[in-house]
N, C-alpha and C positions, 0 to 999 in steps of 0.2 A: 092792485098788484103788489108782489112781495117787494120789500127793501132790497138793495142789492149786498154782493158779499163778496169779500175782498182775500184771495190770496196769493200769494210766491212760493212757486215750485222750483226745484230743478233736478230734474231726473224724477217725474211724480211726485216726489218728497217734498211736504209742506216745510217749509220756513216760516213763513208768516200768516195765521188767520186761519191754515187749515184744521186738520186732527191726524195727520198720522206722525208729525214729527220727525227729528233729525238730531244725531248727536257731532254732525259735520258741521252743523248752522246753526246758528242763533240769531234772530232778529231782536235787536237792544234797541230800538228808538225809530219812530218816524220824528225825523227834522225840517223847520223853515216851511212849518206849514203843508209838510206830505212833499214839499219838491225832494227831499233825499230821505232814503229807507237805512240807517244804520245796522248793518249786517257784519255779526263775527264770523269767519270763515274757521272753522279749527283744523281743515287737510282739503287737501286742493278738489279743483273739478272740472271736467272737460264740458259737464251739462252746461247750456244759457238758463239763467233766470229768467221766469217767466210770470208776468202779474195779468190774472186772470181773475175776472170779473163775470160772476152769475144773477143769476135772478129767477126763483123759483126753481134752481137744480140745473140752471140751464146755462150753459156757458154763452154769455152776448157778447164779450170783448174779449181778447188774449194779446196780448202785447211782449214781446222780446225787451230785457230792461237794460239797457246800458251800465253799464258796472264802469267803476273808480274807483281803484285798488290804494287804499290807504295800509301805506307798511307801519309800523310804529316799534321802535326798539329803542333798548339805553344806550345811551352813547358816554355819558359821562358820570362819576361820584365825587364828588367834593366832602373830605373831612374838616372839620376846624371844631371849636368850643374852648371854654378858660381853662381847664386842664388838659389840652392835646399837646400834644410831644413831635414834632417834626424829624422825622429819621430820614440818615442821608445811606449812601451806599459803605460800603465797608471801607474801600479809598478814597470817600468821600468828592466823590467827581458827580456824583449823582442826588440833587438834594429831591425830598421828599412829597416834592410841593402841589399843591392841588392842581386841576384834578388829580387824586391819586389811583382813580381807576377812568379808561379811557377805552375804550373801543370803538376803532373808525370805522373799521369795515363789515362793524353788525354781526359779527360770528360768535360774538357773547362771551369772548375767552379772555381777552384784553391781554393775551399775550404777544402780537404780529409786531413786526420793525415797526416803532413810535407811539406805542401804544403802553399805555401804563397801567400796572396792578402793586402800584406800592401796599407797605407794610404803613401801619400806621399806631400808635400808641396816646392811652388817656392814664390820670391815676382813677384807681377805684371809687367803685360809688358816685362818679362823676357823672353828669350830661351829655353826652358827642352833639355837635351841630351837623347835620347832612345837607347837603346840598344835591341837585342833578338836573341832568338836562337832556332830552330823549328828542330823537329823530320820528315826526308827527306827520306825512307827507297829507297833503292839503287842510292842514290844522286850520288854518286860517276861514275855511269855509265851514270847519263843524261846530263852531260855536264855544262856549265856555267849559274849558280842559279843568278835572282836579286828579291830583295826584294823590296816592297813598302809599307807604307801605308798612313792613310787617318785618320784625328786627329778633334776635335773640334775646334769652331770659327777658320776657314781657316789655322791652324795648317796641316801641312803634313811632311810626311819621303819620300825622295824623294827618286827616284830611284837609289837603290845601288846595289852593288856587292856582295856576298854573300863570307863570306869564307864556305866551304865545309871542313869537316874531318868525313871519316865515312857516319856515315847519321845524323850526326848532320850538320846543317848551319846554320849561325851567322851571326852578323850585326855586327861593333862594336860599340859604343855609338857614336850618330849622333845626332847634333845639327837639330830641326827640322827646317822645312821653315814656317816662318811666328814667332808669339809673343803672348803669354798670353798676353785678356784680362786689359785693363789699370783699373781696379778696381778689388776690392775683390770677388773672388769665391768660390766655392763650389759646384767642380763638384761629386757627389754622382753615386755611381756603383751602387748602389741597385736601382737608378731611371734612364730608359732607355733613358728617354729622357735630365737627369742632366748628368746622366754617361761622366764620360773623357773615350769616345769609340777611338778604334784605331781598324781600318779596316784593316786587312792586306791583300797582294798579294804577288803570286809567280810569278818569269815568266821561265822558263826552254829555254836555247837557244834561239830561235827566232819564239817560243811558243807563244799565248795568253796569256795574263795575268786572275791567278786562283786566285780567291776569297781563302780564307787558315782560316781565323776565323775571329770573331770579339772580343777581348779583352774589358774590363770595369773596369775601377779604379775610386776611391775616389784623388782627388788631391785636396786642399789647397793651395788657391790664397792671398796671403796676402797685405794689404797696402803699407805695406813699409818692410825693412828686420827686421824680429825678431829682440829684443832687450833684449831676453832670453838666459841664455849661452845653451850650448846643450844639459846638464842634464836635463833641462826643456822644455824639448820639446814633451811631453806626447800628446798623439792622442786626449784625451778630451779635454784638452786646446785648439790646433789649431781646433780642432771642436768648442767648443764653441768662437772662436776668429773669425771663419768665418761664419758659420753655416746662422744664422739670417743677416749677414751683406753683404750674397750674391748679389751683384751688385752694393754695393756702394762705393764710395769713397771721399766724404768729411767727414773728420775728427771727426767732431760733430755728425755726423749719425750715424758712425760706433761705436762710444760709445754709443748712446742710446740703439744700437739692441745690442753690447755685453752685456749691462745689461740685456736688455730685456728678456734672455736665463735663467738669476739670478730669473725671478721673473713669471715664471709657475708655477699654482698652481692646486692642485689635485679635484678631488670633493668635501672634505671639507675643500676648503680653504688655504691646507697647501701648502707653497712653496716646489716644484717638480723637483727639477734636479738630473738630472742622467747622468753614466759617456756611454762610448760609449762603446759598443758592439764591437771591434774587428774581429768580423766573420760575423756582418752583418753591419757594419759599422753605424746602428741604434743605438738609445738609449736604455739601457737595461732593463728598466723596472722598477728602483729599485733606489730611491730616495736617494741622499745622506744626509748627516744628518750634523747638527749644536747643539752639545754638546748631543748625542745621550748616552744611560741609555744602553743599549744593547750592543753595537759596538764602546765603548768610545775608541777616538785616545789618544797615551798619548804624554806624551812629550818628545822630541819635536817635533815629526810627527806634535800632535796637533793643531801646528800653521805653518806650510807650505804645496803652494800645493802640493807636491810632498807628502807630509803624505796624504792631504785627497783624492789625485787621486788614492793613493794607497791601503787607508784603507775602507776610504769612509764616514769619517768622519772629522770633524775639528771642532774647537773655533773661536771666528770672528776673529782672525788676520789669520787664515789659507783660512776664507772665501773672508776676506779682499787680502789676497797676488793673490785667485785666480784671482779676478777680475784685480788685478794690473797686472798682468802676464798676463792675456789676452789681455787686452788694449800693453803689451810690445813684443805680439806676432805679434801685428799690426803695430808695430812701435811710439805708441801713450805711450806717459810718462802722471802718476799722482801719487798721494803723497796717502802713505798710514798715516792717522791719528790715534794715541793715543788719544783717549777722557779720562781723568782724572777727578772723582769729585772734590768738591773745595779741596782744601790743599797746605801746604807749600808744597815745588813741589822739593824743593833741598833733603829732607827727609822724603817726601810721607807722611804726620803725616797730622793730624786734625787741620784744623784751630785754633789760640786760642779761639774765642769766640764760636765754636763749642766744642772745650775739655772745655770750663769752662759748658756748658752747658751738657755735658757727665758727668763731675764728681755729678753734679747738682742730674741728673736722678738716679746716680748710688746711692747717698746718700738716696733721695729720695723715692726711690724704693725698700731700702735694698736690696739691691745686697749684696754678702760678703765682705769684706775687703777684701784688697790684689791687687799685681801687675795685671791690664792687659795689653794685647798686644790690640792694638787699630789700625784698618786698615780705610782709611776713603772707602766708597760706595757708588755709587747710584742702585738706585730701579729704573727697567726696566720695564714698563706696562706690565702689570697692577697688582695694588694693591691698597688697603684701607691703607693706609696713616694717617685716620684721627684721630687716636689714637694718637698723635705724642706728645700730650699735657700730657692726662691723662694714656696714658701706653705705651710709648716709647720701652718698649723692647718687642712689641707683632704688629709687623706687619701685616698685612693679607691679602698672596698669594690670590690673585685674576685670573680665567681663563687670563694666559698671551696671549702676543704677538705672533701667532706662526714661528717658526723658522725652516730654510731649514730641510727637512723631518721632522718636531718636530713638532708636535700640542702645547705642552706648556714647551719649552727649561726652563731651569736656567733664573730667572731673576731678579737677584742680582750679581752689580761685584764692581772691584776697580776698573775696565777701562774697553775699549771697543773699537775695533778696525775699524774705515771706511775707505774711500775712497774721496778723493776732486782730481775734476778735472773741471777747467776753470771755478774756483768758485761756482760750485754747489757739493751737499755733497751725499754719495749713500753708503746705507747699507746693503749690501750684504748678511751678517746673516739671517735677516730677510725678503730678499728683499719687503724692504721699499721704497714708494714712494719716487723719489729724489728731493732732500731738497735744495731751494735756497741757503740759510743762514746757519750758525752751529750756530744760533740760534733756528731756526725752526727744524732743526735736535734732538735739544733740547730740544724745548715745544712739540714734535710729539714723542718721545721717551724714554722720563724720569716721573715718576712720582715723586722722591724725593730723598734725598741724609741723609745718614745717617754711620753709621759703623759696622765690626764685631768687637766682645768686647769677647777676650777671656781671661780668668783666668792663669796666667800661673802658680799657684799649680798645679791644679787637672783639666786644659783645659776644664772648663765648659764655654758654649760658649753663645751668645747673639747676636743678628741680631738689633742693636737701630735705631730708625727714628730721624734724628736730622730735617729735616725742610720738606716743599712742594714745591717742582719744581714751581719757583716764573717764568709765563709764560712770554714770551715777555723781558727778563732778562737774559741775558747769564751769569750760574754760574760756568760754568767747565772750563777744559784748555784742547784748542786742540792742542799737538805737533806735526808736522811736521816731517815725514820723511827725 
């Protein structure tokens, strides 16, 4: 008599042993000796599976098979390695900490209340360690689990071993094969084809290897290692440190396009940045401001970034620190500059021949008698100036310069905070065109220099024009950080 012959149908359609096939079913492994049939299911079915047994073309047994629906999805991603960068939330209420990506309820998006898709950051050329850990439902009866998967620019997790407890299995952080990138990136989840994707696979025994999901993170490729200590390591910073600087890596580049990020501007005209969105790793819509009437940072939030990342506001030394701190997220050093108008500089006072021309005016013009406090300033475009002769104490605000979210900021101070780096000058407040010279920085941004004059009886105050920003003429001092 003939051998007998062995297959699994459902709905006619062979699974296992026959010949007509299915692209619904795949049979990956008989286990434990034939007591369980490893079957991937790839779209559902209302047929029973059925293991039918011939002999000579003749069917002698048919049996109904009991089914044990094994689900299997990612549940967690773990980043770490010797060059990873921990980023925290923008107000730094949120740190960055492993798992960075989490889905509890298996929907694959790891966006839902308590679930995590943080951002995460290495320097280039570096290794990432990954780590993960997948919901396996009766892992424990299929025998020895390995894991795989499949990473960007020839990045992979090579074939491991799984631990099993439960129906949880794990990986534990594993150096990948191969190396980020020798330049800055900016791999973006929200874009499929920027996405830092990880492919993953299962293999069960000596099973075919099962596709299990596709995972998508934001990761932060940087120049060189951060030169930020780790309080400062806010998601919009390393987004705006790599963001625009995606692909490149000399030195000089990467600082035009960190700027570059400084100086978007809205439909009318006003500079436009915004902090990042955390749940879509986008920008959020919503302009940060430079000396804002509504949303004022105070002090001393006011002048670092960590106040404007957090409030959404700042003064130019807060706008000035952002820029510095981006350029130090890159590894790239430059000098944050105090711009002072003219004055003795050991106690910040009026020049003489500008105080002999103050008390001048003040006689002149009857003003009251009496002490005042005397600040020197310059006047920030634009203004009418031309007064300066016949009525010094009546400036006139003209349509300013506008400033980040601000169509017409404050523009009047006793200093002003920039940036110089490998001798060109760049002002971030305003993102203003960048200035060869802190001369030109000067004639492109000052219209005149003069003082506040207030009474100290009865603090009646005065705004005076002492002179006109003499072009081509460097009048101020710029100190060096």
């Amino acid at each position: 008599s003939s051998a007998p012959t062995t297959r699994i149908t459902t709905g006619g359609v062979d699974i296992f042993g026959g010949a007509t096939g299915s692209d619904a079913f795949r049979a990956l492994a008989v286990l434990n000796q034939g007591a369980v049939i490893l079957i991937e299911a790839r779209q559902a079915t209302a047929q029973p599976l059925v293991l039918e047994v011939s002999r000579g073309g003749t069917v002698v047994a048919e049996v109904q098979l009991a089914l044990a629906t094994t689900e299997i999805r990612v549940n967690e991603i773990s980043f770490d390695g010797e060059k990873y960068w921990q980023l925290t939330s923008d107000d730094a209420s949120t740190i960055y900490s492993a798992p960075q990506w989490k889905d509890d309820n298996g929907d694959a998006n790891a966006s839902d209340t308590g679930e995590n898709n943080y951002a995460v950051a290495y320097t280039r050329k570096t290794t990432p360690k990954i780590g993960a850990k997948f919901m396996v439902s009766n892992a424990g009866a299929l025998g020895a689990i390995k894991i795989k998967a499949t990473g960007p620019d020839g990045m992979e997790i090579s074939e491991t071993t799984a631990t099993v407890a439960g129906n949880e299995v794990s990986i534990a952080l594993t150096a990948v094969s191969g190396a980020l990138p020798d330049m800055i990136k900016f791999y973006d989840r929200k874009d499929d084809a920027k996405a830092f994707k990880l492919e993953w696979k299962l293999k069960i025994g000596s099973a075919d290897w099962i596709e299990i999901g596709t995972t998508k993170h934001t990761v932060y490729v940087t120049l060189a290692d951060p030169l930020t200590p780790a309080s400062d390591r806010q998601l919009t910073l390393f987004d705006t440190a790599c963001r625009e600087s995606d692909g490149l890596s000399i030195e000089g580049e990467v600082v035009s396009k960190v700027y570059a990020a400084f100086t978007h501007v809205d439909g009318d005209g006003v500079p436009n940045m915004q902090r990042i969105n955390p749940t879509t790793s986008q920008p959020d819509g919503v302009a940060m401001t430079y000396w804002s009437t509504t949303n004022p940072a105070r002090q001393p939030l006011c002048w670092t970034t960590a106040g404007l990342l957090s409030i959404g506001d700042g003064r130019c030394g807060a706008w000035a620190t952002f820029f510095h701190d981006a350029l130090l997220v890159n590894g790239i050093h430059s000098s944050i500059i105090t711009v002072n108008p003219p004055q003795n500089e050991v106690d910040r006072t009026l020049l003489p021949v500008a105080l002999l021309k103050l008390k001048e005016d003040i006689d002149s013009h009857h003003l009251p008698g009496g002490d005042y406090e005397v600040t020197p300033i310059f006047y920030v475009k634009n203004w009418d100036l031309s007064v300066y002769s016949s009525d010094p104490f009546n400036p006139v605000r003209k349509s300013g310069a506008a400033g980040q979210g601000n169509p017409d900021p404050r523009a009047d101070f006793d200093n002003h905070a920039i940036v110089a780096y490998n001798g060109s000058f760049y002002d971030p407040s305003y993102a203003a065109p960048v200035f060869s010279t802190d001369i030109n920085w000067e004639d492109g941004s000052l219209d005149g220099f003069g003082a506040y004059v207030r009474k100290v009886s009865d603090g009646a105050f005065y705004k005076w024009i002492w002179k006109l920003d003499q072009k081509g003429s460097k009048q101020t001092t710029f100190l060096y950080d």
